[in-house]
C-alpha positions in Angstrom: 64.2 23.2 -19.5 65.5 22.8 -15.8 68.9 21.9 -15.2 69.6 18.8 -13.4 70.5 19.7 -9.4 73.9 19.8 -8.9 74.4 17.1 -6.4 77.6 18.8 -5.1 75.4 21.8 -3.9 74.4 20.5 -0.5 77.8 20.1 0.2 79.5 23.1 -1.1 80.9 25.6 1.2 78.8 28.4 2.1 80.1 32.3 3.6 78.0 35.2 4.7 78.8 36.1 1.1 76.4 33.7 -0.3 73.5 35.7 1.4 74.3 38.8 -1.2 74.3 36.2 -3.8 71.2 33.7 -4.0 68.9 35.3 -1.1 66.4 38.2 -1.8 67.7 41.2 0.5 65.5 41.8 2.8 67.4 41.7 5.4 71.7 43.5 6.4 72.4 39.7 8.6 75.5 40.3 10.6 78.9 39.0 9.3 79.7 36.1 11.3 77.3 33.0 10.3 75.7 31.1 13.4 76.6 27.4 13.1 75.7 25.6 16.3 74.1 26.6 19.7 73.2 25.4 22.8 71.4 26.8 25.5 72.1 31.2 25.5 75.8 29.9 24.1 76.7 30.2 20.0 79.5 29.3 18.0 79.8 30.6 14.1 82.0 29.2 11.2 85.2 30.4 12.6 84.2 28.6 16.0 83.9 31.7 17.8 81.2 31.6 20.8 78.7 34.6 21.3 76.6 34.8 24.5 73.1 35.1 22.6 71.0 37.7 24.6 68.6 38.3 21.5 67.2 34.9 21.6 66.1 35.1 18.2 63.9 38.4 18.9 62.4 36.7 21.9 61.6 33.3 20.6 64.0 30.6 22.1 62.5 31.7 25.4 63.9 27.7 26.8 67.4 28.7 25.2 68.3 27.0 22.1 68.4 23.3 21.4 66.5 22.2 24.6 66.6 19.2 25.9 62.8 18.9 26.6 62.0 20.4 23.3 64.2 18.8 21.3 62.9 15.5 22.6 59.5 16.3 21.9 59.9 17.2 18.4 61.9 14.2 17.9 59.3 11.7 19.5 56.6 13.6 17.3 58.6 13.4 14.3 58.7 9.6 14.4 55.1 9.5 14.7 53.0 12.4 12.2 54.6 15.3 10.6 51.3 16.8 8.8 47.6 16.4 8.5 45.7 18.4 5.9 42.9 20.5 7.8 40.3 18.0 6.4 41.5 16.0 10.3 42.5 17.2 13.5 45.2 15.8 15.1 46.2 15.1 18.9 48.6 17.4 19.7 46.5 20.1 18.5 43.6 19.6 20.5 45.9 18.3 23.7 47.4 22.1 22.6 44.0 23.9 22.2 43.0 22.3 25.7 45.9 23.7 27.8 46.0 27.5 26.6 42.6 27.8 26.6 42.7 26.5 30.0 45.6 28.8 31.1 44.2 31.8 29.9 40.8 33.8 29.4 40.0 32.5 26.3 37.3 29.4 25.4 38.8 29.1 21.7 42.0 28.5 19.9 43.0 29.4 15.9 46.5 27.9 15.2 48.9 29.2 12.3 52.7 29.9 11.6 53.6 33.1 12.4 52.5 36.7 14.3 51.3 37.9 11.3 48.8 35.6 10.5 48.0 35.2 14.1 47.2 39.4 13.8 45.7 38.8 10.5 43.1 36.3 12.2 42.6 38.3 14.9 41.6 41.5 12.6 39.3 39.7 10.1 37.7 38.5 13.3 37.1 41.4 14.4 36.0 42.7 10.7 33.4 39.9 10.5 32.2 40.6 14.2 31.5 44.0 13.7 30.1 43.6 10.5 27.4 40.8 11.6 26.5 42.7 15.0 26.5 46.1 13.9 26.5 46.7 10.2 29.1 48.0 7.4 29.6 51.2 9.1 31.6 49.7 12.0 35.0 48.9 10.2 37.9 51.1 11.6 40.7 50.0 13.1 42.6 52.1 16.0 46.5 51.1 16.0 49.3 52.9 17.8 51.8 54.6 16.3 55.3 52.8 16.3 53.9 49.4 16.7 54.6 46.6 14.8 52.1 43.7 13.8 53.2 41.8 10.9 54.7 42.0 7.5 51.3 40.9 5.4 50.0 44.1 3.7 47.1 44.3 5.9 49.4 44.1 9.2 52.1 45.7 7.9 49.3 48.9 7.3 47.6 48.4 11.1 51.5 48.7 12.3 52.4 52.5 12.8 55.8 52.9 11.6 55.3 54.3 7.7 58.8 52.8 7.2 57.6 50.1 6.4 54.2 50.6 3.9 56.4 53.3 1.9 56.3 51.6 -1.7 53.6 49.0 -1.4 50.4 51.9 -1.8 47.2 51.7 -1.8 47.1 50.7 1.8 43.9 49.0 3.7 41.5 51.5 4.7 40.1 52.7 7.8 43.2 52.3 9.7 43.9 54.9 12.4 47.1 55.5 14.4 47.3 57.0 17.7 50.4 58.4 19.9 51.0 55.2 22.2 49.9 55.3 26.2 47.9 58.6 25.4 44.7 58.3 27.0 43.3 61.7 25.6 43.9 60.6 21.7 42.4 57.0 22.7 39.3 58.7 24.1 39.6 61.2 20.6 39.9 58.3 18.2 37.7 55.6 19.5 34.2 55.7 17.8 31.3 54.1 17.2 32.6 52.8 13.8 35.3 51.6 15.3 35.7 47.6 15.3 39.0 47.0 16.9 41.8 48.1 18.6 44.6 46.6 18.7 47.8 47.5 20.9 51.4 45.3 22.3 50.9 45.5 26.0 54.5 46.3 25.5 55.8 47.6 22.1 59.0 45.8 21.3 59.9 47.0 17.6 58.7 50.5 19.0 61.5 51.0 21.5 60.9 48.7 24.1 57.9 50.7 25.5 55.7 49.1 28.0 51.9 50.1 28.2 50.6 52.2 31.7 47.9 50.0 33.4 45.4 53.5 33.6 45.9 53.5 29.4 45.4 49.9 29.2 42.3 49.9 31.3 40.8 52.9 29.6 41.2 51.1 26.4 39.6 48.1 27.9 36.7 51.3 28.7 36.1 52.4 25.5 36.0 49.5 23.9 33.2 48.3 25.6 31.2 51.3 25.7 31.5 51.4 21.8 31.3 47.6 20.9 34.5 47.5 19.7 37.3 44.5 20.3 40.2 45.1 22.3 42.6 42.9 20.5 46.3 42.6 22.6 49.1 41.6 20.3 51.5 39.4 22.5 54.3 38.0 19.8 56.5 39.4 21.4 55.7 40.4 25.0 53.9 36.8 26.2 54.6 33.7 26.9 56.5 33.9 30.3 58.1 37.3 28.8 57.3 39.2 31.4 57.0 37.5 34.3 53.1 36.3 33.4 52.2 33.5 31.3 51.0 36.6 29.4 51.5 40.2 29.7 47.6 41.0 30.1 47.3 39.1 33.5 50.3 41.2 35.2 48.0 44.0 34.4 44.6 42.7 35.2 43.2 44.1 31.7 41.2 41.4 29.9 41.4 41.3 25.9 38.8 39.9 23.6 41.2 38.8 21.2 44.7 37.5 22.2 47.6 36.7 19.6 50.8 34.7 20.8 53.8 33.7 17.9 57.9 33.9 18.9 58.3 31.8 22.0 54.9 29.5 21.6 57.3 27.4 19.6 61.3 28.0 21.3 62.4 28.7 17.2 59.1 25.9 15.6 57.0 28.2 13.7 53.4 28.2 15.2 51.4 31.1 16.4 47.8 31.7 17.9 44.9 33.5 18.1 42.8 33.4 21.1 39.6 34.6 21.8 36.0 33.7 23.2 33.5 31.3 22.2 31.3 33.9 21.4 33.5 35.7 18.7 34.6 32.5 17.8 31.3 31.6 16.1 32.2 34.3 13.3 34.7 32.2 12.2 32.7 29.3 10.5 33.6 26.7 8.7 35.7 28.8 5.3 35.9 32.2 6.5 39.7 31.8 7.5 42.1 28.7 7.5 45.5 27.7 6.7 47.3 25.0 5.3 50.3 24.5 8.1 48.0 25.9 11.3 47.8 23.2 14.1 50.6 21.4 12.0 51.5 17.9 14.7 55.1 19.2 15.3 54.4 22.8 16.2 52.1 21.7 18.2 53.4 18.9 19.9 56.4 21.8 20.1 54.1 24.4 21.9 52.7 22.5 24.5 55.4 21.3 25.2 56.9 24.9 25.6 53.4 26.1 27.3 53.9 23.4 30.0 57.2 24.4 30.7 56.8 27.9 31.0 53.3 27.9 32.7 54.8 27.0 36.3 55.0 29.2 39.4 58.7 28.6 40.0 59.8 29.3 36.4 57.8 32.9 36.5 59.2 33.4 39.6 62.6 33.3 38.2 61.7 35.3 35.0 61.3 37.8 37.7 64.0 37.7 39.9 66.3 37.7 36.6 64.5 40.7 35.5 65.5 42.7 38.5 69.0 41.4 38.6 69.1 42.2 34.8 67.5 46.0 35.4 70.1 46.8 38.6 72.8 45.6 36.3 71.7 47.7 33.2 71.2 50.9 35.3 74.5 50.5 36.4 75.7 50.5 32.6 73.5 54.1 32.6 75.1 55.4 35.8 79.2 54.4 34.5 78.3 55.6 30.9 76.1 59.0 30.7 77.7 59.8 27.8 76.3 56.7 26.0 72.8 55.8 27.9 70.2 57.7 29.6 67.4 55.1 31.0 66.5 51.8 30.7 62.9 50.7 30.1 61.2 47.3 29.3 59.2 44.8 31.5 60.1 41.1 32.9 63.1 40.1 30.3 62.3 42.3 27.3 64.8 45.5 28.4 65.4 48.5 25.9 68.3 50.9 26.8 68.0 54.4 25.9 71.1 55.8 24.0 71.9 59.5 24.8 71.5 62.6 22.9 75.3 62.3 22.1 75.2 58.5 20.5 71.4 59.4 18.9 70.6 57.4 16.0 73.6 55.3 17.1 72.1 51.9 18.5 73.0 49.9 15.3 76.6 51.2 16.2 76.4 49.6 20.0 75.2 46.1 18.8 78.1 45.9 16.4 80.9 47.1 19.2 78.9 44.4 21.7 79.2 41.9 19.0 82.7 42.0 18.1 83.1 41.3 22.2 81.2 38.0 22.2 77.8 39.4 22.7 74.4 39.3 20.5 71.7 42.2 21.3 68.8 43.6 19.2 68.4 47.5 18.7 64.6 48.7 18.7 64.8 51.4 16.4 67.8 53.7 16.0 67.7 54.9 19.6 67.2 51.9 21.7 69.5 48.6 22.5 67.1 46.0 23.2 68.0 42.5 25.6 65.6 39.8 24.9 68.0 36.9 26.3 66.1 33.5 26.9 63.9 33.1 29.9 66.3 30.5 31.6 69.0 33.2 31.7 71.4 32.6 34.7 73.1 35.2 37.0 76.0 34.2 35.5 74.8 34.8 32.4 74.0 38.6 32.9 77.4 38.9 34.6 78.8 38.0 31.4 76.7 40.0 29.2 77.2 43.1 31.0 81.0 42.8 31.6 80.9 42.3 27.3 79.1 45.0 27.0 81.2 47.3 28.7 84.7 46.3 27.1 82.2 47.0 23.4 81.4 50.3 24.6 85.2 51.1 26.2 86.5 50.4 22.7 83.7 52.5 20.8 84.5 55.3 23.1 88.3 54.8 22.6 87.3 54.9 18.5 85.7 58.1 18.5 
């Protein structure tokens, strides 16, 4: 028999301690517990403030608590939370109306989370394949060190064995190739090859953008052997690099398009696009899900979508991308010792850690921390700056004037 819920326990105290205690561990959070935010500023339970330059792994791309946003949600939330998928809703189809519009795709397939928006995206092209061409055409060309989801099927299409190691048998008919080389793309692309699937820029891999000439030749063999060129932008899109999405800086069309992270600004809600004819493989109970086109996240996204999809505020992700890049390569010019090169596109930024501090990136992001300032690492090599897409001069002045005292004082440690 259940015990009656203690009614003190939504008041009692809670401490980064309480993690190790009641939460599965999953995940090593940092010490200090993030209370309040506003904006790219954050203040934990001591009442410490932390310029946020992580952006919650690029997803409050409108910094957090936004104004606009915030309003939005509110408004919706006094209106219609939830609708089982038995009814549509207004904010989903206003939703569905403006990315399909803004981008190359005719249909829309709404969900929670990258994941699912990958996992969509594969059975699509799964079911495709198998109606058009037959059973033969199942495999699945993914690039090594990319990431697509934490589901056992994306988790296995990702190419980082990391993270399958323990949860055998895997999917089948998953191949992994070394990332922008054309050669193995040309080697490993088949007839019996339904998809392939590639982050125009890989973020969990190191912060590695795509070239155009291996993007296009992807685009190539794709269509010469009827398989779907699926573009996994979680991460990379909306706004992230300077384009609404990362495809059209590159002028490389995908069939299938997947968009989670800053769709919502921090509301889950994720998306697969495609065309309207791949679409029609989807039929009525071949995929769903119960929180997909949910009121609030969508009501959330476009509201998001609108914001970002404007010629002045792309114009800025890019002028704060350059200002950002000068500023980092100074960081690799005053401290050789400590960085080699910095790579990335628009305002998702990777710096290269030398041969000296290799394997040492998680060591960086602590020493940056402990000065007021939250990064991400992309493996154990690479520092990684996803700040929010309304980032100010300012902002970056401040960042890298942090980072410098965390690295003067790491430097002074060893």
């Amino acid at each position: 028999m259940n015990a009656k819920l203690d009614s003190t326990v939504t008041t009692r105290p809670v401490t980064r301690q309480t993690y190790d205690e009641v939460l599965v561990p999953t995940y090593a959070p940092a010490q200090m517990v993030p209370v309040r935010a506003s904006g790219l500023d954050l203040w934990d339970q001591e009442g410490k403030r932390y310029l946020d330059f992580t952006s919650g792994i690029a997803v409050a791309a409108l910094g957090h608590c936004n104004p606009i946003v915030v309003e939005a949600l509110t408004r919706q939330a006094n209106t219609v939370w939830h609708l089982g998928n038995g009814y549509t809703n207004e904010p989903v189809l206003r939703l569905g109306l403006a990315i399909t519009e803004a981008t190359f795709a005719d249909r829309a397939f709404f969900c929670n989370s990258g994941a699912e928006a990958n996992e969509a995206a594969l059975k699509l092209a799964r079911k495709h394949a198998h109606a058009r061409f037959g059973e033969h055409k199942t495999r699945i060309v993914s690039c090594l060190n990319s990431f697509h989801g934490r589901t056992l099927f994306t988790v296995s299409v990702g190419g980082q064995p990391k993270y399958t190691e323990g949860f055998e048998p895997l999917p089948p008919a998953i191949d992994h190739i070394p990332y922008n080389d054309i050669e193995a793309a040309r080697a490993a692309i088949g007839d019996d090859v339904c998809a392939v699937i590639v982050e125009p820029v890989q973020g969990e891999g190191g912060v590695m953008p795509g070239s155009p000439e291996y993007l296009q030749e992807l685009r190539a063999l794709c269509d010469k052997t009827g398989a779907l060129l699926i573009f996994d932008e979680v991460q990379c899109g909306m706004g992230r690099t300077g384009s609404l999405f990362a495809y059209m800086g590159y002028g490389v069309t995908p069939d299938v398009l997947t968009s989670a992270k800053a769709l919502g600004n921090g509301f889950p809600v994720a998306a697969m696009l495609t065309t309207e004819e791949l679409a029609k493989n989807l039929s009525v109970g071949t995929h769903g899900t119960t929180y997909g086109g949910n009121p609030l996240a969508a009501t959330v996204a476009l509201t998001v979508l609108e914001t970002i999809n404007q010629p002045a505020f792309l114009a800025r992700v890019k002028e704060a991308s350059l200002y950002l890049i000068g500023k980092l390569e100074e960081l690799v010019r005053d401290y050789p010792q400590v960085f080699t090169t910095v790579r990335g596109a628009g305002l998702l930024l990777g710096i290269v850690v030398s041969d000296e501090f290799k394997g040492r990136s998680k060591d960086i992001q602590r020493a940056v921390e402990a000065e007021g300032l939250m990064v991400l690492i992309a493996g154990p090599d690479v520092v990684r700056m996803a700040p929010a897409l309304v980032v100010t001069d300012a902002q970056i002045d401040e960042a890298i004037a942090l980072m410098r005292k965390g690295v003067d004082k790491l430097l002074a440690a060893k």
